[in-house]
C-alpha positions as CSV (number, residue, x, y, z in Angstrom):
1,X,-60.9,-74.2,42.2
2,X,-57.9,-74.0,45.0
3,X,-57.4,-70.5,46.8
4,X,-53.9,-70.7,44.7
5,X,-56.1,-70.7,41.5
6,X,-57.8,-67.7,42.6
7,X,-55.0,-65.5,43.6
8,X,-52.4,-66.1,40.3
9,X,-54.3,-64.0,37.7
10,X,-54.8,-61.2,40.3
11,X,-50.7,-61.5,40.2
12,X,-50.2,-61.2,36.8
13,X,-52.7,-58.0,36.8
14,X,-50.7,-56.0,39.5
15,X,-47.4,-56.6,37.4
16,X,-48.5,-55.5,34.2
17,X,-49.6,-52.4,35.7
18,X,-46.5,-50.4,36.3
19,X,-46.2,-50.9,32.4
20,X,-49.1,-49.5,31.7
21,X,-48.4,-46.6,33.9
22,X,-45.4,-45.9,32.3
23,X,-47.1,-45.9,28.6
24,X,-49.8,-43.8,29.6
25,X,-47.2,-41.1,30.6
26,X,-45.3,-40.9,27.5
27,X,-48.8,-40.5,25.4
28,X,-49.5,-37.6,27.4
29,X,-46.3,-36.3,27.0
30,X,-46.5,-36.9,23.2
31,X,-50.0,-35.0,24.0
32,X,-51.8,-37.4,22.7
33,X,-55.5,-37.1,23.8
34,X,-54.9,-33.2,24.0
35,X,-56.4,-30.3,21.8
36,X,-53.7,-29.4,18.8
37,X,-50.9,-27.1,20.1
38,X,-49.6,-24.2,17.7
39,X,-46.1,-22.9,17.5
40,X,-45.0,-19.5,16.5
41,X,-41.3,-18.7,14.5
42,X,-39.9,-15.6,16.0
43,X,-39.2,-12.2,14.7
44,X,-35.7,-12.0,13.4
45,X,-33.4,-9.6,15.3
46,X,-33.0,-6.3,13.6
47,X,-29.2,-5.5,13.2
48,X,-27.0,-2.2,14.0
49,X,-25.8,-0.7,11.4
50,X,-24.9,2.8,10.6
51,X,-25.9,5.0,7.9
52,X,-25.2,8.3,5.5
53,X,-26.0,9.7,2.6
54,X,-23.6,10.2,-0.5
55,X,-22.1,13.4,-1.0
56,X,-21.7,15.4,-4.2
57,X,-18.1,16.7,-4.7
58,X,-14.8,16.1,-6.7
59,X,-13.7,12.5,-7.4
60,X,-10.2,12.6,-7.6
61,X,-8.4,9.5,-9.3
62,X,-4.6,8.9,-7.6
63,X,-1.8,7.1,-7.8
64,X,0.4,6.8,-4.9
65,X,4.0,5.7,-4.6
66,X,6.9,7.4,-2.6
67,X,9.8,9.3,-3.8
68,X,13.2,11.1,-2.5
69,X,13.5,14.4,-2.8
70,X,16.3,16.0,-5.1
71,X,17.5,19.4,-5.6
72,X,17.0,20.4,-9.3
73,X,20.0,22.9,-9.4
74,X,22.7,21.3,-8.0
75,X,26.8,22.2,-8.8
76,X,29.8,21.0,-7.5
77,X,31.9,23.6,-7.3
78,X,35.9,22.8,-8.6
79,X,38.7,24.7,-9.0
80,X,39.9,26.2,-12.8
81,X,43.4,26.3,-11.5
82,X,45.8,24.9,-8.9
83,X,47.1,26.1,-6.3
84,X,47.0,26.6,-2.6
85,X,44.2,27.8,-0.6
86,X,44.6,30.5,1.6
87,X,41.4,32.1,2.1
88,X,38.0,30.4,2.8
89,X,35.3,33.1,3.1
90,X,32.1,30.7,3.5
91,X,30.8,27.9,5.6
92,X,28.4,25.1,5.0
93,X,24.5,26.1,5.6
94,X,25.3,29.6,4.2
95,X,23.1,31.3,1.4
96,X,25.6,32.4,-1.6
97,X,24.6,34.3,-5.2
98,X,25.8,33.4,-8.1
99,X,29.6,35.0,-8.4
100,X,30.4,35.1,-5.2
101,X,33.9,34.1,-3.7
102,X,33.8,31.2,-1.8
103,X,37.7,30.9,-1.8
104,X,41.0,32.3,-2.7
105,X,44.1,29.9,-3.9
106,X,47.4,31.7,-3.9
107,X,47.5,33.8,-7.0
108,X,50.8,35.6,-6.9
109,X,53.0,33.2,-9.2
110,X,49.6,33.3,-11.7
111,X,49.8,37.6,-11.4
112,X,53.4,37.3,-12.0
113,X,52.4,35.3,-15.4
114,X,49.9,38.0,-16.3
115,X,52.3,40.8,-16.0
116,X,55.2,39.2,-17.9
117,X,52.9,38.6,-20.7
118,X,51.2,41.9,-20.6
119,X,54.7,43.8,-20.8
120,X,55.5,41.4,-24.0
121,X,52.2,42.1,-25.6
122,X,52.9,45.9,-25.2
123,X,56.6,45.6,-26.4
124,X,55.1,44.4,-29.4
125,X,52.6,46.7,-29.9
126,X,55.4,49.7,-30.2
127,X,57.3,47.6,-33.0
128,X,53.3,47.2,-35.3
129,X,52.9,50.7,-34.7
130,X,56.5,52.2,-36.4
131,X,55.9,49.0,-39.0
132,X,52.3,50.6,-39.7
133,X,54.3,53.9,-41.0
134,X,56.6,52.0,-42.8
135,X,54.2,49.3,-44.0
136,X,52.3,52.5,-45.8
137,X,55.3,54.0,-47.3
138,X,56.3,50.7,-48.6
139,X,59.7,49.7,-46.5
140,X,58.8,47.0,-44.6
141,X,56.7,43.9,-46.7
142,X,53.5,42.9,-46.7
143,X,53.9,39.5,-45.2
144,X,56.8,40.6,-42.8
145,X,54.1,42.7,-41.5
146,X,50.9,40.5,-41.0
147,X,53.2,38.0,-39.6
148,X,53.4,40.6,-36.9
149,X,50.5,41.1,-37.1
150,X,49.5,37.5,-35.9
151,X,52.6,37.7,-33.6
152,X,50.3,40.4,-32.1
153,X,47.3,39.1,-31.6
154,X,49.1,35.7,-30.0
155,X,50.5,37.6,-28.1
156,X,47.4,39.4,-26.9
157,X,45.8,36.3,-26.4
158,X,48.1,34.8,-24.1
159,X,48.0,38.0,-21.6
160,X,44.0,37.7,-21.7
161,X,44.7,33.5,-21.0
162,X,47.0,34.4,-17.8
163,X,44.8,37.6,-16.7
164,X,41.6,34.9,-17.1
165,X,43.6,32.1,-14.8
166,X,44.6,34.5,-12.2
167,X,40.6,35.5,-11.9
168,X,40.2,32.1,-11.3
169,X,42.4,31.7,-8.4
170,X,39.2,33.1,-6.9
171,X,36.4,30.0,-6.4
172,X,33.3,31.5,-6.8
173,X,29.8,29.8,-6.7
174,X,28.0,29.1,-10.2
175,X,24.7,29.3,-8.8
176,X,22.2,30.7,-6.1
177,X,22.2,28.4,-3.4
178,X,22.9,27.1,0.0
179,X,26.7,25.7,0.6
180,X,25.7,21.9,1.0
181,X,29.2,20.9,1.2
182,X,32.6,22.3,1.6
183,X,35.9,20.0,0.7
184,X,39.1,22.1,1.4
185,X,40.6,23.9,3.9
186,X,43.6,26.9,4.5
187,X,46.5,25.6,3.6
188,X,45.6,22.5,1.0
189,X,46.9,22.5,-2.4
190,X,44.1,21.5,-4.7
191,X,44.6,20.6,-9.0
192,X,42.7,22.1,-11.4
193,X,39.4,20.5,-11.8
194,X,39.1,19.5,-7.7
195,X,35.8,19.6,-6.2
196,X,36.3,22.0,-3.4
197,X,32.5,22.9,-2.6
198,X,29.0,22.2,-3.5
199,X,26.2,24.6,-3.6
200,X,22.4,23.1,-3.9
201,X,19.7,25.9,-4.6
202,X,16.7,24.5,-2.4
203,X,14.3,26.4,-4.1
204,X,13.3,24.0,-6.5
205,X,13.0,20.5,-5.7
206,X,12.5,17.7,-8.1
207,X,11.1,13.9,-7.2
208,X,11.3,10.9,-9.4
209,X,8.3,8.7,-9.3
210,X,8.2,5.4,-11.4
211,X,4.6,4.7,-12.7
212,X,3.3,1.6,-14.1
213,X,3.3,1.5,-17.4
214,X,-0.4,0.6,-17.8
215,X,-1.1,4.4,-16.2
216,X,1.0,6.0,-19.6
217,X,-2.1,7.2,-21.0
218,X,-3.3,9.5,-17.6
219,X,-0.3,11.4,-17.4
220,X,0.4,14.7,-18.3
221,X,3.0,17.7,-17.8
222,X,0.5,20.1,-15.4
223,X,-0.8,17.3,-13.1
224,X,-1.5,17.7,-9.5
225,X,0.6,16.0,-7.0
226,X,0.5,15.7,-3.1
227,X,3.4,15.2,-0.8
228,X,3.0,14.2,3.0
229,X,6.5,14.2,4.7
230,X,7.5,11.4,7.9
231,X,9.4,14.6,9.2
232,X,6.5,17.0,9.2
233,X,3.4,14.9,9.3
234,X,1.3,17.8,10.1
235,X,1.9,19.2,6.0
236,X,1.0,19.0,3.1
237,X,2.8,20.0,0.0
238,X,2.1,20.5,-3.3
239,X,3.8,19.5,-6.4
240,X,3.2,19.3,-10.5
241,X,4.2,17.2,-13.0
242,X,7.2,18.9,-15.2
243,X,8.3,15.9,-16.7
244,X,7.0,12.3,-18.1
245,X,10.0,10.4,-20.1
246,X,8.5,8.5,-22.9
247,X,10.9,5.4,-22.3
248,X,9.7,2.1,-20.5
249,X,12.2,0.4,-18.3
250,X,12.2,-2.9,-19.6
251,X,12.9,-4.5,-16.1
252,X,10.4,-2.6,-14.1
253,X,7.9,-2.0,-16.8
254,X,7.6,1.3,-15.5
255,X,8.3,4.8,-16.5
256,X,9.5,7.8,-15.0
257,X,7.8,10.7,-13.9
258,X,9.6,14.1,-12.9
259,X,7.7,15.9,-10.1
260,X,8.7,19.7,-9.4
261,X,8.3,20.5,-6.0
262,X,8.6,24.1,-4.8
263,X,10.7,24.1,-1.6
264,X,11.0,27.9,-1.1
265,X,9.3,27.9,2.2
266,X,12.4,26.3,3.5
267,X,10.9,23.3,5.1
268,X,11.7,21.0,2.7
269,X,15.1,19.9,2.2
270,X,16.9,17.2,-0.5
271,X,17.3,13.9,0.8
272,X,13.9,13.6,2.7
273,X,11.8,10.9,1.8
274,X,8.1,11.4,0.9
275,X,4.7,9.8,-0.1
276,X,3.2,11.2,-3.0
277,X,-0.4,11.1,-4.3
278,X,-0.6,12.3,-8.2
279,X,-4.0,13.3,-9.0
280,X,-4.7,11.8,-12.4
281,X,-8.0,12.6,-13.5
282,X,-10.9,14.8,-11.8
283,X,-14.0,15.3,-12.2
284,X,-16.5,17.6,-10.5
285,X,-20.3,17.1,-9.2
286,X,-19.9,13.6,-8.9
287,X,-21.6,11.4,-6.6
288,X,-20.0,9.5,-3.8
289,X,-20.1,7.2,-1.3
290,X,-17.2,5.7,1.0
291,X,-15.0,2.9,-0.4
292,X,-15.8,0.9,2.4
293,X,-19.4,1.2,1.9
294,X,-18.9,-1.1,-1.7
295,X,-19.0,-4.3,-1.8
296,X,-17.9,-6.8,-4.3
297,X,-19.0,-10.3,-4.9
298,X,-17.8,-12.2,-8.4
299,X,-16.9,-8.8,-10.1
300,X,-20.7,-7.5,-9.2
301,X,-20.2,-4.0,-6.9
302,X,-23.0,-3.7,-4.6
303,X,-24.3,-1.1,-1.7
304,X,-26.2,-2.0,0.4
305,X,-29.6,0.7,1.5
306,X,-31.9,0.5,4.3
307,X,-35.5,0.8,2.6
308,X,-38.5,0.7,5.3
309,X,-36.5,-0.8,8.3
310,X,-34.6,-3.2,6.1
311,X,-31.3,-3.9,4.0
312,X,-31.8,-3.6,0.2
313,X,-28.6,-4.4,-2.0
314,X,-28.5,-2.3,-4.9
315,X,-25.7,-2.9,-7.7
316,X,-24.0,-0.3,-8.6
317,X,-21.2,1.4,-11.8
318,X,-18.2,2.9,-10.2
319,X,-15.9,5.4,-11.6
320,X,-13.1,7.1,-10.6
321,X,-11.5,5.6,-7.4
322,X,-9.3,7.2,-4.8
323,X,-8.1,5.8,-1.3
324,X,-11.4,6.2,0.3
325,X,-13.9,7.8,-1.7
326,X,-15.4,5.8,-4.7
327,X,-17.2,7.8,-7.5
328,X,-21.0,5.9,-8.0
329,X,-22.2,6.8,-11.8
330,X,-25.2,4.6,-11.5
331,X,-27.5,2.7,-9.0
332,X,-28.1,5.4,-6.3
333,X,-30.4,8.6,-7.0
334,X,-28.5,10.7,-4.1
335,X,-31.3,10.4,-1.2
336,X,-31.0,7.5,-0.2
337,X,-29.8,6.3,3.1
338,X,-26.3,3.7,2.5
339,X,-24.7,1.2,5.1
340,X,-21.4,2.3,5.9
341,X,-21.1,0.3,8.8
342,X,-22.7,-3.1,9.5
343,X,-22.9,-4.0,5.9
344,X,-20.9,-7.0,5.8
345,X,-23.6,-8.6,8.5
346,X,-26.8,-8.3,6.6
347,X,-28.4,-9.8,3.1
348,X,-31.0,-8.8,0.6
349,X,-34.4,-8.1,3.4
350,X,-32.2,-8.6,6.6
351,X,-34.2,-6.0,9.3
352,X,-31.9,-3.2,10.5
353,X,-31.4,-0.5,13.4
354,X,-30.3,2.1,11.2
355,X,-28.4,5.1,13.1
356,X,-26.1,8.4,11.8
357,X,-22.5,8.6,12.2
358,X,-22.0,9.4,15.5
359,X,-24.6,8.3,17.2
360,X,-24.8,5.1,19.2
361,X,-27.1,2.4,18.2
């Protein structure tokens, strides 16, 4: 054998063994050859949430909607007779009693009227009495004298008709109130049946609040109603129900409820827009829990508790519902501990860092 012989399979042993290096490493790495290696799955992470426990109180069931307010006794004040005003003895803003003159129209032409028929009423009540005599001894006939007679009483009639117009040549208000509105001044000739002022009694405010027709059946004359005012946010007022019409609007679907609002504080003026709550049904000793503490999956209502460290979700039968308080009628004994913050973030078993309201988790 030639030295070449010798040296060629020596060759092919040195190549193959960078190969063979390079298999050996990714055994080991597979950890092939090595004792068995175990792996652990890691605790889940507990989540912040926030707890509290129901209360027991008053569920309140409301409807809301928002309203204008409106003065219940309202008149428009117009003259009985014409004439030319030339007094005004009131302004607008002022308080005025029923009876009171607001204004004088030039009454001399109307006391000139009453006078000429009072001295014709009396002329002919000298002729009935000598007729009465005569009448009794027979000289004058019985239906010449009842036709004076009637000729009387016109007559009388027509001087109470002129003293009556020249009373109203003084505007006076027809109500208590506050002078809203004032529509003449000295010197303006007005008709009979002008508007010349209007008086609005504050007192008693009224609200209109159209109700879906569906709610008919929870209303009733007596109901509570609540009224928070844009121009005095810091009050609240109160308000009943005085009237429910029994008509639905065939456009709306709706019907109208009168709300009578007592406005004798003198905050509260006609014209101010409002949002009304009517409390529709009450009920006391209930158990509840914040809306947002309910959840709702296909029609199910759930709450979710925290039981030993963790999230339980516990169905639950609501009742009577207001804006953020939901009535709970069965599900929850009371004690338990409720998620009314976090609960959108955790399941059935999902660990929890349970904390009070007001306290930082």
């Amino acid at each position: 054998m030639t030295q070449r012989a010798r040296i060629e399979p020596r060759l092919k042993i040195l190549a193959l063994l960078p190969v063979a290096l390079v298999i050996a490493t990714a055994l080991a790495g597979c950890g092939v050859g090595e004792a068995g290696v175990t792996t652990e799955t890691p605790e889940p992470a507990e989540v912040p949430v926030i707890t509290a426990l129901p209360t027991v109180g008053e569920a309140v069931a409301l409807h809301n909607g928002t309203v204008n307010l409106e003065a219940d006794s309202e008149a428009a004040v117009v003259a009985k007779v014409g004439g030319e005003v030339t007094q005004l003895l009131v302004e607008e803003g002022e308080t005025v009693v029923a009876g009171q003159v607001l204004a004088r129209l030039d009454h001399e032409r109307l006391r000139l009227r009453m006078e000429q028929a009072q001295a014709a009423l009396n002329k002919l009540k000298q002729e009935y009495r000598r007729n009465v005599a005569l009448h009794e001894r027979g000289l004058v006939s019985e239906g010449a004298f009842a036709d004076l007679r009637y000729e009387m009483e016109a007559l009388d009639a027509a001087y109470r008709l002129a003293r009556l117009e020249l009373d109203y040549s003084d505007i006076v208000a027809p109500i208590d109130g506050i002078v809203s509105a004032r529509s003449v001044k000295v010197g303006n000739t007005v008709a009979a049946g002008e508007v010349t002022f209007r008086v609005t009694n504050t007192d008693a405010l009224i609200a209109y609040l159209h109700v879906p027709q569906r709610d008919l059946a929870h209303y009733g004359v007596g109901m509570r109603a609540r009224l928070s005012l844009a121009a005095l946010p810091d009050e609240r007022f109160e308000g009943t129900v005085s009237r429910i019409s029994p008509r639905i609007d065939p456009v709306t679907g709706t019907f109208r409820v009168t709300l009578a609002v007592d406005g004798s504080t003198g905050d509260l003026r006609p014209g101010m827009f409002a949002r009304v709550e009517v409390v529709y049904e009450t009920r006391s000793n209930a158990l509840l829990v914040p809306a947002s503490a309910v959840l709702a999956e296909d029609e199910v209502r759930s709450i979710f508790v925290v039981e030993d460290g963790v999230a339980r979700r516990r169905p639950v039968g609501l009742g009577l519902t207001s804006e953020d308080q939901i009535e709970v009628l069965e599900g929850l004994h009371g004690d338990e501990r409720i998620i009314v913050v976090g609960q959108n973030a955790v399941s059935d078993g999902t660990p929890v860092a349970a904390d009070h309201p007001g306290n930082r988790i």
